[in-house]
N, C-alpha and C positions, 0 to 999 in steps of 0.2 A: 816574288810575284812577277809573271811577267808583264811589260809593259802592251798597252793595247796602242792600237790606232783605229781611234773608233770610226765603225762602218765602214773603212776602209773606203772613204769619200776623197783622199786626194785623188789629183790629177796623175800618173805613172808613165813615164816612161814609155815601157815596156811591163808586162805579166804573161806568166808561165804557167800552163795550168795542163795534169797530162792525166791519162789512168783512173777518167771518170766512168766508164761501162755502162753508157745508157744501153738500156736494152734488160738488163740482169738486175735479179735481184737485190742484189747487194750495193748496187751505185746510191748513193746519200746527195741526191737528184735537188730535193730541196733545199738541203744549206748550200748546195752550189748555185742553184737558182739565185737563193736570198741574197749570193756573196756578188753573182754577177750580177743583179741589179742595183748592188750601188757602187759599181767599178766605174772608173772614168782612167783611159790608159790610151794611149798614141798609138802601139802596138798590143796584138794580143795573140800570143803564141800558142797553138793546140799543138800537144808536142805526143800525140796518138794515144790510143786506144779511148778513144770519145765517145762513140757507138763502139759496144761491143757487137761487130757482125761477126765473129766467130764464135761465141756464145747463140747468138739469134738462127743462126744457121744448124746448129748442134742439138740448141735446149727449148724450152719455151720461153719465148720471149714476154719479159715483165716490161712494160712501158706504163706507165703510169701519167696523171696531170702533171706533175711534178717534171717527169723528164721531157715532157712538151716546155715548162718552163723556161728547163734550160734553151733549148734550141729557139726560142720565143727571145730571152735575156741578148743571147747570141747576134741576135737577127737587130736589136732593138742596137747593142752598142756598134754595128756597122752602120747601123740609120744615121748614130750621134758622130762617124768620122775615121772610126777606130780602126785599121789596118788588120787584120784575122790570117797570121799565118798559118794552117795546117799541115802538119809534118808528122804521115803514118807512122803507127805502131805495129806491132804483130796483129792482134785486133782488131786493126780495121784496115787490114794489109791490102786490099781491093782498091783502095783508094790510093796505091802508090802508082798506078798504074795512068793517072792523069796527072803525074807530077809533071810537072814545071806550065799546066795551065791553070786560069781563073776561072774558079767555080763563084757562081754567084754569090758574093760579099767573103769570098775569100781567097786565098791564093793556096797553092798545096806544093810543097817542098819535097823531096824524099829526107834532106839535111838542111838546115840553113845556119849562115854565119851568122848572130845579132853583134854588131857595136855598140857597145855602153856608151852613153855619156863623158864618159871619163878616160873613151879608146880601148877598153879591152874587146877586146873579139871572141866570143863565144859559141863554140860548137853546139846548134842546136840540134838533137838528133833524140829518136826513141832510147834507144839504148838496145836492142832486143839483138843490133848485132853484136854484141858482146857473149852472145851467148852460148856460142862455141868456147869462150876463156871460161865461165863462169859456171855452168851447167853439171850437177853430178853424172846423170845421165842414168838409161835403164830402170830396174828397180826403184831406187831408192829417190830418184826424179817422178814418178808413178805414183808411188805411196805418200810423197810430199803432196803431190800436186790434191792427192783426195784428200788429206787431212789438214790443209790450207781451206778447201771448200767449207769443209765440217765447222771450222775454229769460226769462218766467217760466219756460218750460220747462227754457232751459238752468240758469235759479237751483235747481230741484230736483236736478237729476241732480247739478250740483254741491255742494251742500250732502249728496247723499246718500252723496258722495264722501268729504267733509268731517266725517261722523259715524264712518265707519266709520274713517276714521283719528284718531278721537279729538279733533276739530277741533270748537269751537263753529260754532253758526249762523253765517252771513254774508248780506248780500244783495245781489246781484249785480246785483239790478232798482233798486236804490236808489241804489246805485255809479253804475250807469248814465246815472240820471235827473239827478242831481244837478250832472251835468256836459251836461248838453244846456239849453244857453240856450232853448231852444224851452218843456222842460218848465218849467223855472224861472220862466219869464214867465206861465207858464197857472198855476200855484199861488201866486205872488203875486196874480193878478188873483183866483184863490178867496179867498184869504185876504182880500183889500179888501171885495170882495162880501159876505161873510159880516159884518166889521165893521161897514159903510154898513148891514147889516140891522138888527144891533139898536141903532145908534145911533137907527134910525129909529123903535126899536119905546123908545126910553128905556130901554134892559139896560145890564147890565155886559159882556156879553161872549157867548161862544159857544163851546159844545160842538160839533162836527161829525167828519164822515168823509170817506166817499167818494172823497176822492182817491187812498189810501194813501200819504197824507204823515204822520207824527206828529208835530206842532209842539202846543209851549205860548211864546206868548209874550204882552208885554204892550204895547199900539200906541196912545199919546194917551187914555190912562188905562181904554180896552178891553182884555177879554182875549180870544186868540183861542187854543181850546183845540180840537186835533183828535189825538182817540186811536188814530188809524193803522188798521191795520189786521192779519189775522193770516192772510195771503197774503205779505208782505212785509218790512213792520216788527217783526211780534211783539209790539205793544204796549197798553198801557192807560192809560186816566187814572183818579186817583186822587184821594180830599180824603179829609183826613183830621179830628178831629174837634174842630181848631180854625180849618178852611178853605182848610189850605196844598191846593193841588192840584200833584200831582206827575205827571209820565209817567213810565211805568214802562216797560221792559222785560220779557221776558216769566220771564226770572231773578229780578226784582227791581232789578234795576239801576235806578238812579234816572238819566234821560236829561234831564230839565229838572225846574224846580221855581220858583211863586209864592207868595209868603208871603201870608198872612190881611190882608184890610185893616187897616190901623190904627183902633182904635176904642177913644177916651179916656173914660175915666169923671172926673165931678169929684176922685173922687180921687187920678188920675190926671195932673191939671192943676196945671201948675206952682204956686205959690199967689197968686202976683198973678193970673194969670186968672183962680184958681176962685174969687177974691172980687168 
């Protein structure tokens, strides 16, 4: 069973939240609402594709009360203090174009570095430039991309099936995924891509999105943190304010978890070393 942290009422760090698509059908508008109104967090990362304006440009645009919430929720925890970093996606790629000014109650990054608590330094970025390592391309990138819409479609209907009888979320698109050696292969090769970056920039590790995968884990002493998405997985990442970074769920459910580096003080040191 996993463990909850109910309402997800502490006070945080820092939270990571990326690959919500307001604008589109498919964005799950109000457990992100509900989740962001009971966050209380020092920092709060938009790590892109927030507003799908590439969707809204293309399709017909679904907004609903729900996705007014969010941007309501948004507005409310800059009122309480909270720090709002924005760092584009492919999605809402128009917006990279006023990096490095303040937009009102937020700042907008193309990358940013975050320091944990505990001194690691983390690549904050979309992820989307990986996408020359990771991408089949042509055909087979074409016929994925429509039968990813389709899988989504059917994950709503069912889930809306699945409320009404009193049934938690579930996701059908991730069910899916997770058993197609094809997908499997393309989100390992994100996740190396992403690693090979910041070893190359001298980080500790990496925040990203974009795939709608939610992983934390830790690979040859990198960490590779990606807060999913809320199309799909319903999720967040999380540091709390001794470092631990956790993904959450959008209940609180704790889904993985890395503890704070180890960091000795002399008097911490056995006594033969600290003499």
């Amino acid at each position: 069973m996993k463990r909850v942290i109910a309402a997800v009422p502490r006070p945080w760090n820092a939270v990571f939240i990326s690959d919500v698509h307001l604008g589109t059908r498919h964005c799950h508008a109000a457990e992100l609402a509900d989740f962001l109104d009971g966050l209380r967090c020092r920092q709060l990362y938009l790590v892109g594709d927030i507003v799908d304006l590439w969707w809204m440009a293309q399709r017909r645009s679904q907004w609903s009360g729900a996705h007014t919430r969010v941007i309501e929720a948004l507005h409310a925890l800059h009122a309480r203090g909270t720090e709002i970093i924005y760092v584009p996606g492919n999605h809402d790629r128009p917006l990279r174009r006023v990096c490095g000014l303040m937009l009102p109650g937020m700042r907008v990054r193309r990358r940013a570095v975050h320091v944990t608590a505990d001194g690691r330094r983390l690549l904050v970025t979309h992820g989307d430039d990986y996408d020359n390592v990771t991408q089949f391309g042509g055909l087979q990138e074409r016929l994925g991309d429509w039968l990813y819409y389709r899988i989504l479609t059917c994950n709503r209907w069912l889930n809306i099936a699945r409320r009404r009888a009193g049934l938690r979320y579930w996701s059908l698109s991730e069910f899916v995924k997770r058993r197609s050696n094809a997908a499997e292969r393309y989100i390992e090769r994100f996740v190396q891509a992403g690693l090979d970056d910041v070893a190359r920039r001298q980080l500790d590790g990496i925040v990203c999105g974009h795939i709608h995968r939610a992983g934390l884990i830790e690979r040859d002493g990198l960490i590779y943190a990606n807060d999913g998405d809320w199309v799909e997985s319903l999720t967040a990442l999380t540091e709390d304010a001794d470092g631990v970074l956790r993904l959450l769920g959008h209940r609180g459910e704790v889904l993985a978890e890395i503890p704070p580096r180890l960091r000795l003080t002399m008097l911490e040191l056995p006594q033969e070393l600290a003499a």
